[in-house]
PyMOL commands that place a pseudoatom at each C-alpha (Angstrom):
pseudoatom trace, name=CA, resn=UNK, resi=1, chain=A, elem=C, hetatm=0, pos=[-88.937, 50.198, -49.797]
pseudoatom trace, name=CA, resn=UNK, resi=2, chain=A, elem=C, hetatm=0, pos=[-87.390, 47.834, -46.468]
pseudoatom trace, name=CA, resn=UNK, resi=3, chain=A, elem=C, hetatm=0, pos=[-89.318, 48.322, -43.293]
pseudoatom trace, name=CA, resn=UNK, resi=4, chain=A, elem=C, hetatm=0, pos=[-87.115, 49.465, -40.183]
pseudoatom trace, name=CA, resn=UNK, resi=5, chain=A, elem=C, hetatm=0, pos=[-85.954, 46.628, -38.052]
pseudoatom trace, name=CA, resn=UNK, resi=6, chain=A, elem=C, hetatm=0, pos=[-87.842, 46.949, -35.298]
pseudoatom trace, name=CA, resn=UNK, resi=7, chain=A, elem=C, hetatm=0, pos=[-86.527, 47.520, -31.619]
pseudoatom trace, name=CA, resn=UNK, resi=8, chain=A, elem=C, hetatm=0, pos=[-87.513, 46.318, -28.160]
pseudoatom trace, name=CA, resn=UNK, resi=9, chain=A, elem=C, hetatm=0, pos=[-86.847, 46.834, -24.960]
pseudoatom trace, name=CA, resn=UNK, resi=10, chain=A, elem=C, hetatm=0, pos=[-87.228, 43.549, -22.351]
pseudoatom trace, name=CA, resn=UNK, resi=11, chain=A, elem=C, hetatm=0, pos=[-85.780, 43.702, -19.029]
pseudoatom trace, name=CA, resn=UNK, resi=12, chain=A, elem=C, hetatm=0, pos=[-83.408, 46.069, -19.547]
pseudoatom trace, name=CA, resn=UNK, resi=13, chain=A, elem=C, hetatm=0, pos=[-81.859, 44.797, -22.767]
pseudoatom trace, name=CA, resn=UNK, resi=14, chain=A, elem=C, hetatm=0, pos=[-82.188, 46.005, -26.340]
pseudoatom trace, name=CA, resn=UNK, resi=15, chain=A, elem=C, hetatm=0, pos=[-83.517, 43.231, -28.606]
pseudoatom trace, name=CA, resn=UNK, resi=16, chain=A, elem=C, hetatm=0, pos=[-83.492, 43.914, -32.357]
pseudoatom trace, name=CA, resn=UNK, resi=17, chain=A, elem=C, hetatm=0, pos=[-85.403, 41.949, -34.556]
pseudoatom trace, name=CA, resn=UNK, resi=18, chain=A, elem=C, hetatm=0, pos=[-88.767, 39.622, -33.969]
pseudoatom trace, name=CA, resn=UNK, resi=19, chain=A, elem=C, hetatm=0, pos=[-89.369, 39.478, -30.550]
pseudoatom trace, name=CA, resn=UNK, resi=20, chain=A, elem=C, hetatm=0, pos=[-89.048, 35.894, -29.259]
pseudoatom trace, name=CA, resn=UNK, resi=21, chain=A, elem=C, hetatm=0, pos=[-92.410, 34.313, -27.563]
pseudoatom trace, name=CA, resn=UNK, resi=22, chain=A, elem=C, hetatm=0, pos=[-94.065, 34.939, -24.471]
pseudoatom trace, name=CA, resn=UNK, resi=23, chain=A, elem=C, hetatm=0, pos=[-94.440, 30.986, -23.611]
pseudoatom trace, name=CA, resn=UNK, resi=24, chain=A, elem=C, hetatm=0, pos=[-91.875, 28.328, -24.468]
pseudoatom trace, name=CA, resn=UNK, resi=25, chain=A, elem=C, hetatm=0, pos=[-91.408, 24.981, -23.122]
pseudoatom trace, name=CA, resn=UNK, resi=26, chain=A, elem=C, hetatm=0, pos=[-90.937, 25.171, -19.219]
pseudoatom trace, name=CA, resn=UNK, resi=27, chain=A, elem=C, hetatm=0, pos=[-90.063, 22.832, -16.826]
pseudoatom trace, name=CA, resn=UNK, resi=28, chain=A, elem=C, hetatm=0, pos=[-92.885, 23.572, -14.625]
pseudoatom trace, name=CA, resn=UNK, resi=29, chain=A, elem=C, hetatm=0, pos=[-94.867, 22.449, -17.590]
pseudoatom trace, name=CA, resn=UNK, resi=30, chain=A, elem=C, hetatm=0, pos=[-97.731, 20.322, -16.796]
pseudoatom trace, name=CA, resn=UNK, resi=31, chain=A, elem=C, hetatm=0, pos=[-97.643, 16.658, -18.558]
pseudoatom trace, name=CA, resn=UNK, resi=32, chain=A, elem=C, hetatm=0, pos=[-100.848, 15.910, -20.033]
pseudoatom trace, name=CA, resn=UNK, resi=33, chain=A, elem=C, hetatm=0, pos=[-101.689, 12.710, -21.723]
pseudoatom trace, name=CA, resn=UNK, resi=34, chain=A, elem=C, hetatm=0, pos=[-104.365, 13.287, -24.136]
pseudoatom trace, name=CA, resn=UNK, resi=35, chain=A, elem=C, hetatm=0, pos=[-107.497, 11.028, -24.065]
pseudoatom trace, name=CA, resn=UNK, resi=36, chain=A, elem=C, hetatm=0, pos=[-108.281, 8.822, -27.011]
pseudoatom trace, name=CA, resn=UNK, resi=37, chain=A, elem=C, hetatm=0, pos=[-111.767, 10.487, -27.576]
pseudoatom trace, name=CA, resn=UNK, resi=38, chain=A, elem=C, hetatm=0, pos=[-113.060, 13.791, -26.069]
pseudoatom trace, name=CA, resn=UNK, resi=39, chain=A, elem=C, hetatm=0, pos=[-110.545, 16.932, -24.950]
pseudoatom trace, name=CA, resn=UNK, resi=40, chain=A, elem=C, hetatm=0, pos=[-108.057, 16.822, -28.153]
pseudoatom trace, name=CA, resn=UNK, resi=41, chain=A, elem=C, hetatm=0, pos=[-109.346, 19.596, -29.320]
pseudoatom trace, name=CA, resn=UNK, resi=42, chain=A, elem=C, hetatm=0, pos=[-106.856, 23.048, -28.000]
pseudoatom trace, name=CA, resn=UNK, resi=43, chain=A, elem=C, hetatm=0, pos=[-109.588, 24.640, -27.695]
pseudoatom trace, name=CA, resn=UNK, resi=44, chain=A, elem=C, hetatm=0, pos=[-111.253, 22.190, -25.083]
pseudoatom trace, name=CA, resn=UNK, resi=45, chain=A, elem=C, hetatm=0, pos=[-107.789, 21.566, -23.259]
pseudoatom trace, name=CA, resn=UNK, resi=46, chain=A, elem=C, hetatm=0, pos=[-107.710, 25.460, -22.728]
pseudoatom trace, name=CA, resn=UNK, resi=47, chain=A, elem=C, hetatm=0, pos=[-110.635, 25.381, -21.015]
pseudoatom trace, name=CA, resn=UNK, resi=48, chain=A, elem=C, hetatm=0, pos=[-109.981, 22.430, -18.692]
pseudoatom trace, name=CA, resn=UNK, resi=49, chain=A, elem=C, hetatm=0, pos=[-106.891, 23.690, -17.176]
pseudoatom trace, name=CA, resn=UNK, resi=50, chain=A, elem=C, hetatm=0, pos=[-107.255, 27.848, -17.611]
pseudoatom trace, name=CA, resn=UNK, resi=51, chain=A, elem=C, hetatm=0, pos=[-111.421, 27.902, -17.633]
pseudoatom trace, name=CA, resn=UNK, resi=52, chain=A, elem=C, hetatm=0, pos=[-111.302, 29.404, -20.917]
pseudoatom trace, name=CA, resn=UNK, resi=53, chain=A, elem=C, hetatm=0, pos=[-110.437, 28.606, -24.331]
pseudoatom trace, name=CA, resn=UNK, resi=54, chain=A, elem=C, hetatm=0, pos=[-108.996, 31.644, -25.647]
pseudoatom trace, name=CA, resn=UNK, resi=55, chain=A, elem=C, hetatm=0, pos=[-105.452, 30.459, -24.143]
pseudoatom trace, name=CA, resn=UNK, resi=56, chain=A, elem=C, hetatm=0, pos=[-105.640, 26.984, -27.099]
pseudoatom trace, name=CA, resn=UNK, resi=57, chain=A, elem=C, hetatm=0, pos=[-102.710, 29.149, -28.712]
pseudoatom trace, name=CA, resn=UNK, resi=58, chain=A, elem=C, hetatm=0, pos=[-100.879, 28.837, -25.729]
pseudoatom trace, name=CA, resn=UNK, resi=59, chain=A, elem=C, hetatm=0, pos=[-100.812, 25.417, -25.672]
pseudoatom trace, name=CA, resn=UNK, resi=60, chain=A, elem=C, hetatm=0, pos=[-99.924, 25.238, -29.478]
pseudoatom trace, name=CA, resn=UNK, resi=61, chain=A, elem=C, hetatm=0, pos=[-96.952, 27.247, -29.090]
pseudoatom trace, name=CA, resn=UNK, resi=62, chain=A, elem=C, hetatm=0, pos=[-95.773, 25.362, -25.956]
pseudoatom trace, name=CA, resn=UNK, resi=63, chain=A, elem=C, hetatm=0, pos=[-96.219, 21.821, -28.287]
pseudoatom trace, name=CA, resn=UNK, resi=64, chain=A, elem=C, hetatm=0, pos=[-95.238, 22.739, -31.617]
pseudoatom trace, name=CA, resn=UNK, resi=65, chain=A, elem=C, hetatm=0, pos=[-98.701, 22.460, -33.245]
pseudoatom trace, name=CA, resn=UNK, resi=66, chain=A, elem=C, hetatm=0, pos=[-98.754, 24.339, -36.330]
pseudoatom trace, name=CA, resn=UNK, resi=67, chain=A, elem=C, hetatm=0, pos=[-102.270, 23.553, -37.185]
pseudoatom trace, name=CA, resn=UNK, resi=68, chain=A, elem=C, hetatm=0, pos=[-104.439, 24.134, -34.224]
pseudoatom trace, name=CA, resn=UNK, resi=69, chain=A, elem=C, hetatm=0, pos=[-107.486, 22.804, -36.098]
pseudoatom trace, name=CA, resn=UNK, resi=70, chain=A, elem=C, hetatm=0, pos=[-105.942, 18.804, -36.113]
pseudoatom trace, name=CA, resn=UNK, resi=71, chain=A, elem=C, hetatm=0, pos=[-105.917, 19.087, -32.816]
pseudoatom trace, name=CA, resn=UNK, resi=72, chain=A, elem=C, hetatm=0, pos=[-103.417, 17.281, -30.103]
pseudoatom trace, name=CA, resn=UNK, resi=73, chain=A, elem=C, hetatm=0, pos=[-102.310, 13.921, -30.971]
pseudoatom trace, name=CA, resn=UNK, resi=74, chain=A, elem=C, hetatm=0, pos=[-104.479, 11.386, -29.257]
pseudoatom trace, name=CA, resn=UNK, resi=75, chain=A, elem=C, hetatm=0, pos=[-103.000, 9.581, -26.617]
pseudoatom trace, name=CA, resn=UNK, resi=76, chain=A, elem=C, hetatm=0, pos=[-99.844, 11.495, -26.869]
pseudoatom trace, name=CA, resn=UNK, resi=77, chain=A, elem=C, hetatm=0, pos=[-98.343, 13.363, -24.085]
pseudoatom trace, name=CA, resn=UNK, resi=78, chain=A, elem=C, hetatm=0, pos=[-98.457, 17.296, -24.404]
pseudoatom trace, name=CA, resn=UNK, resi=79, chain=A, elem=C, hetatm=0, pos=[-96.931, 20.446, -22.322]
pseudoatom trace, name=CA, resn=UNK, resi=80, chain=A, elem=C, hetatm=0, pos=[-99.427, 22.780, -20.467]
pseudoatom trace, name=CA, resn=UNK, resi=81, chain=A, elem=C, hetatm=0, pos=[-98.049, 25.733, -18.865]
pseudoatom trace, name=CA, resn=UNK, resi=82, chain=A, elem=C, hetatm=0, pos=[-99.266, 26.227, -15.121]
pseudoatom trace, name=CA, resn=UNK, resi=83, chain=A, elem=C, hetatm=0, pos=[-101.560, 28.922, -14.497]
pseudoatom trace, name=CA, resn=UNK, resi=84, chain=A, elem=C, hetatm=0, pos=[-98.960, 30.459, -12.014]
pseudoatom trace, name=CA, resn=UNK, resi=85, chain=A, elem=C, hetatm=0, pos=[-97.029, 30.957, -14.708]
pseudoatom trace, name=CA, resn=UNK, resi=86, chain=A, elem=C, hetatm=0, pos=[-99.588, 32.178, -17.178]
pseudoatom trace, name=CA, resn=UNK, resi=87, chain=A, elem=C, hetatm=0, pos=[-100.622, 34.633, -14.386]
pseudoatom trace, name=CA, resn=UNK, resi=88, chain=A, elem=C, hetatm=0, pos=[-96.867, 36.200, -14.028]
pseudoatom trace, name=CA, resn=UNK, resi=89, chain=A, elem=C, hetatm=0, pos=[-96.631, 36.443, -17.832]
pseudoatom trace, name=CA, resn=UNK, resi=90, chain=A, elem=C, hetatm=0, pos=[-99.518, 38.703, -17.682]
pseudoatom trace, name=CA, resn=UNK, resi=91, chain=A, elem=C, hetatm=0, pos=[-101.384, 35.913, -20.051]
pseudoatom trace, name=CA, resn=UNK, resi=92, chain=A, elem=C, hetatm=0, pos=[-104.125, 35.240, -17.516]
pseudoatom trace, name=CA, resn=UNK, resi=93, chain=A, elem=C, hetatm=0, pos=[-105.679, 36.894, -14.588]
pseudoatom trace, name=CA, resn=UNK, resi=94, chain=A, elem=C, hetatm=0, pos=[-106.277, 34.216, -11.552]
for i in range(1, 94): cmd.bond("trace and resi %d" % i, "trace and resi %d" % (i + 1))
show_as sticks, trace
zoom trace
């Protein structure tokens, strides 16, 4: 009936549980005010800064955006992680 708690192995420690995310707020972090009309969409943001927009999730996770759909607050000031960092997470080739 209960499902195993899973186990993990990350740099050379045991981590039971959920493991916690790839990308969290950084302070490398790029600040990015969003425009009141055109890129609010993730999805379009994603592209601008990683030349695709498979990474919107990224910059949900980074933000706090639960529904990716709504978009980024216009005019409001979001996190974008650098593509260095992307790159050394394994996230995106460069």
């Amino acid at each position: 009936m209960f499902v195993t708690t899973p186990v993990y192995e990350t740099g050379g420690a045991i981590v039971f549980g959920l493991m916690r995310d790839a990308v969290v707020p950084d302070a490398t972090d790029v600040l990015y005010k969003v425009p009141s009309a055109a890129e609010f969409r993730l999805d379009l943001i994603s592209a601008h800064f990683y030349g695709t927009p498979a990474l919107w999730w990224v910059i949900a996770r980074v933000n706090n955006i639960e529904d990716p759909l709504i978009g980024a607050p216009l005019q409001s000031e979001i996190r974008v992680p650098t593509v260095q960092r992307l790159a050394s997470l394994g996230l995106l080739n460069v």
